[in-house]
Residue frames as qw, qx, qy, qz and C-alpha x, y, z in Angstrom:
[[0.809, -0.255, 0.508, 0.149, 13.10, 6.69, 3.25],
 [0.711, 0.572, 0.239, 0.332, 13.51, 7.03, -0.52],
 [0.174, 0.927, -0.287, 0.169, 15.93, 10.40, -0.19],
 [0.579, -0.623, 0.520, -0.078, 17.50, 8.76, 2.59],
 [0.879, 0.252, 0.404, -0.010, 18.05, 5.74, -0.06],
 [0.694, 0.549, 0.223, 0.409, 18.83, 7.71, -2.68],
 [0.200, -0.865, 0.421, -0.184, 21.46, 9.90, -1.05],
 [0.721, -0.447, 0.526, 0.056, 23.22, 6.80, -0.11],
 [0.746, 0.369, 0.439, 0.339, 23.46, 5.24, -3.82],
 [0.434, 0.783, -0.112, 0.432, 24.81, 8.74, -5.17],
 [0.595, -0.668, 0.423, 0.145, 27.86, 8.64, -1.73],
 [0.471, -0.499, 0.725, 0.058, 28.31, 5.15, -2.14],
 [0.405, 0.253, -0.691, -0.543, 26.60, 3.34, -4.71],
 [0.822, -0.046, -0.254, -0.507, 23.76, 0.82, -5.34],
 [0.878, 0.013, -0.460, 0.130, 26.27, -2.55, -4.57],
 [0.207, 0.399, -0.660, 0.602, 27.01, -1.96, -0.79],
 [0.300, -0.364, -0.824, 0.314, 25.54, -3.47, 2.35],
 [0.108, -0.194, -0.185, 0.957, 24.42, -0.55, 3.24],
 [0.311, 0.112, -0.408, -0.851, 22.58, 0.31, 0.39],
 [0.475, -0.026, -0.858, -0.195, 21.22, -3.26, 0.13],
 [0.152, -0.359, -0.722, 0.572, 20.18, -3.29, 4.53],
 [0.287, 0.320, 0.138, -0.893, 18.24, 0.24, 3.70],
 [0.567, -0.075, -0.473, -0.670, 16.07, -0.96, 0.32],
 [0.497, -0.263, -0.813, -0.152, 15.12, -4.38, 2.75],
 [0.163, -0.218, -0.609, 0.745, 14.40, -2.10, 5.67],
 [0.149, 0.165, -0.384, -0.896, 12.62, 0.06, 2.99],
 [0.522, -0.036, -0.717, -0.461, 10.50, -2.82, 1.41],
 [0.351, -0.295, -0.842, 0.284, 9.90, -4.51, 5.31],
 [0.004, 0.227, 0.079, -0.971, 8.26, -1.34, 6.23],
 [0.336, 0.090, -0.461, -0.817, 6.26, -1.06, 3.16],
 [0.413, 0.099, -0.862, -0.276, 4.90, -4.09, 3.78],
 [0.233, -0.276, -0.727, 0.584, 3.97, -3.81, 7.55],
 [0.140, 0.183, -0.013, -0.973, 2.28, -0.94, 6.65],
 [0.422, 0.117, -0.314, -0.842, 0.23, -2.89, 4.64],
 [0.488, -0.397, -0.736, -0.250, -0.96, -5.34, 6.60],
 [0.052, 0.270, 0.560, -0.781, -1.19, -2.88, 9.83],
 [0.464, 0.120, -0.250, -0.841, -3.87, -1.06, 7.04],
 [0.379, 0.257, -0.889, -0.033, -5.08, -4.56, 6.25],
 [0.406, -0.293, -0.752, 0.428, -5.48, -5.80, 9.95],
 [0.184, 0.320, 0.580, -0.726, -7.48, -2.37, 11.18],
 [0.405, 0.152, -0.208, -0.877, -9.55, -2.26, 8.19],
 [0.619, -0.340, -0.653, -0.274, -10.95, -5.95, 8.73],
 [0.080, -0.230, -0.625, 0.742, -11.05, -4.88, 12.65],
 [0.080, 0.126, 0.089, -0.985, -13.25, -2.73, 11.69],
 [0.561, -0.103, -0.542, -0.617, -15.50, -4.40, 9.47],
 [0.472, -0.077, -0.877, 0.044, -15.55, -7.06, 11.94],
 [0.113, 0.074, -0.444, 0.886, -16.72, -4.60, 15.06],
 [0.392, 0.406, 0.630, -0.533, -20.18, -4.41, 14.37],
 [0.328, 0.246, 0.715, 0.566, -22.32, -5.80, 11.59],
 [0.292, 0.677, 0.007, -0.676, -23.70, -3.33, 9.54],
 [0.727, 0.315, 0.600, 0.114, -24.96, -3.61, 6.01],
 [0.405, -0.607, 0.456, 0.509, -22.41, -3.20, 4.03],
 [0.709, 0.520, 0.471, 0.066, -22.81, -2.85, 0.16],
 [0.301, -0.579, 0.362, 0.666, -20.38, -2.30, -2.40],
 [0.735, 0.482, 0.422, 0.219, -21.00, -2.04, -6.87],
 [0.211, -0.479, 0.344, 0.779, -19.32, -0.58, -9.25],
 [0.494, 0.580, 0.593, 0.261, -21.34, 0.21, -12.44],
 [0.217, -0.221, 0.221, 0.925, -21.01, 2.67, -14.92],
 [0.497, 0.548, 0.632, -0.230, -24.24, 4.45, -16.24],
 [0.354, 0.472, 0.610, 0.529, -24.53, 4.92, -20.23],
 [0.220, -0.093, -0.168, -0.956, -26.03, 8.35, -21.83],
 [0.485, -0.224, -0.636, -0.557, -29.10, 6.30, -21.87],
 [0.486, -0.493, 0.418, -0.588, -29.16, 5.81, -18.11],
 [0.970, -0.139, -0.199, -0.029, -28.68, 1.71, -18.58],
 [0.480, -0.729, 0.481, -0.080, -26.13, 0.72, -16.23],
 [0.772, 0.491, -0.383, 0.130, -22.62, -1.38, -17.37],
 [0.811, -0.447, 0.048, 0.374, -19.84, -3.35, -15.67]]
């Protein structure tokens, strides 16, 4: 979508409908995308419970364990 974008702005330039209909076709996309992702990734969780544990620590030379 972005060549397709930017092929149009070096035609016609940045300040035509055109230009302007593709970046919000562009950006509505993007967006769907991210709540199709979103929507199957709490499907998923939601499918069967399962224990589900998430941390993020970092461990030291010393083997103690930081945020």
């Amino acid at each position: 979508m972005e060549l397709l974008k930017a092929r149009q702005a070096v035609l016609h330039g940045k300040e035509t409908t055109s230009y302007a209909t593709g970046s919000t076709i562009a950006a509505s996309l993007e967006i769907l995308g991210l709540l199709l992702f979103v929507y199957a990734l709490m499907s998923y969780e939601t499918s069967e419970p399962r224990d589900l544990r998430l941390s993020i620590w970092q461990l030291t030379a010393g083997g103690t364990r930081i945020w």
